[in-house]
Phi, psi and omega in degrees: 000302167326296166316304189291328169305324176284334178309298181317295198291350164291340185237023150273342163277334185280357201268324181292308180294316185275002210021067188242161187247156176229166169316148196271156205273162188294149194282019154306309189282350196253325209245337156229145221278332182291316175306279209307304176286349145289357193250316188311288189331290176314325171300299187305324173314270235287010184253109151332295158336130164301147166263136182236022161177211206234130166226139139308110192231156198047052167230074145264088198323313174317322170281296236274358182271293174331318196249023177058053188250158166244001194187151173284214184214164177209154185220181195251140184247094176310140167338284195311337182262007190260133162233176193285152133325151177043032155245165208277133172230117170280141183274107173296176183287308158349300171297057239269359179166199196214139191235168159212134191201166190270162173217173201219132173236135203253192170252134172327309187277010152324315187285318200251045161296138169237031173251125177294140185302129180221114206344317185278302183321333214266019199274348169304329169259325149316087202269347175183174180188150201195199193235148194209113165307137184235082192273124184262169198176125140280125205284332173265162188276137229178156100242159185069159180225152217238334195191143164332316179295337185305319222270295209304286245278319201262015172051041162123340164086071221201098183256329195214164189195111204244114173215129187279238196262128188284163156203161198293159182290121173199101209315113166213174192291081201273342184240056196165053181227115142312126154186172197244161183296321200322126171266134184285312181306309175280336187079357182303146182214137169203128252224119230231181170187131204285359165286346148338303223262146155013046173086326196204127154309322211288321174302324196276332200265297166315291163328309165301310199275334188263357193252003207234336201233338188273004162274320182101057157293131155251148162210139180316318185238190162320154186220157149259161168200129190268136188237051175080167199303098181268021146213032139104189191260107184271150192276145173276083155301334212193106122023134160120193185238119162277148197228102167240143197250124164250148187294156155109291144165114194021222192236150177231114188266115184217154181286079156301122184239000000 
């Protein structure tokens, strides 16, 4: 098992650096959740880029019923994948869709709490928060997803991270803003809602930081953490510039090219 993990995540890493595809990985790693976060962990070593957050994934209560889970997965989110507002993104071979979801930039010692985190505690911790795009991909030549692991096993499926204007943290009805989606070019529009995400981002944020401090996660500085799709994974029909609004706070653009 060891030997074969260490093969994968090299050539899942080189596949992340090069944005190249590989053979789709053998269904050990995939069809159990345990494999895939081992493969995930392993992968994540070998990546040079600093980590600068987090993502939540699969936390859409409906699949995680379906696929008989009981919790998402978070995977590490790199330097090289984060870009500014309004920036220009190549639609890569890879890519398979569009998320639009809040992310949270948190203080480092959140992690080292020695207390469990909680809706109410995590707001102490919180320095800023926003509405943020997200281009999803498999590093293999792969379609569709079959399980959570397809997800955990490729570290998140996780190709570009679009994040708009930060603003300070302040309690509004995080598990109920409506939003959308849009393309201009296409008129695709799609239409969303943040009780989506594992019920609340907030929940979904919590959930990531304890399950993240139950590891023994560390990281030197302030983080992000992105906490999944409030409208689900969108098909790219077209080229061009996507615009997603979350009520609340606010909009983020970035240039599919």
């Amino acid at each position: 098992m060891q030997k074969e993990l260490a093969t994968l995540s090299k050539k899942l890493v080189k596949a992340f650096n090069t944005n190249s595809l590989i053979a789709p990985l053998p269904s050990k790693f995939c069809k159990n959740t345990k494999n895939a976060n081992l493969l995930r962990v392993a992968s994540e070593k070998l990546i040079k880029s600093p980590v600068i957050g987090f993502k939540a994934g699969g936390t859409g209560k409906a699949m995680l019923k379906k696929w008989k889970e009981k919790e998402p997965f978070y995977a590490s989110i790199f330097k090289k994948n984060l870009v500014k507002n309004n920036s220009k993104v190549k639609l890569s071979k890879n890519t398979f869709g569009i998320e639009l979801e809040v992310f949270y930039f948190l203080k480092k010692n959140v992690l080292e709490s020695k207390s469990k985190i909680t809706e109410k505690n995590i707001g102490r911790y919180i320095e800023g928060m926003g509405p943020c795009i997200e281009l999803v991909g498999y590093r293999q030549r792969k379609k569709g997803v079959s399980c959570l692991g397809d997800l955990t096993a490729d570290f998140g499926c996780n190709v570009k991270f679009i994040i708009g204007k930060k603003q300070k943290y302040k309690k509004i009805k995080f598990n109920n803003l409506p939003t959308t989606l849009f393309n201009k070019k296409s008129g695709q529009t799609v239409n969303g809602n943040t009780k989506a995400v594992y019920d609340s981002p907030l929940k979904s944020l919590v959930w990531l930081v304890n399950r993240a401090r139950k590891d023994k996660v560390t990281i030197n500085k302030n983080f992000y953490v992105f906490t999944g799709s409030t409208v689900g994974v969108v098909p790219i029909l077209k080229k061009g510039l996507f615009e997603g609004q979350i009520k609340s706070l606010g909009t983020v653009k970035t240039i599919v090219r």
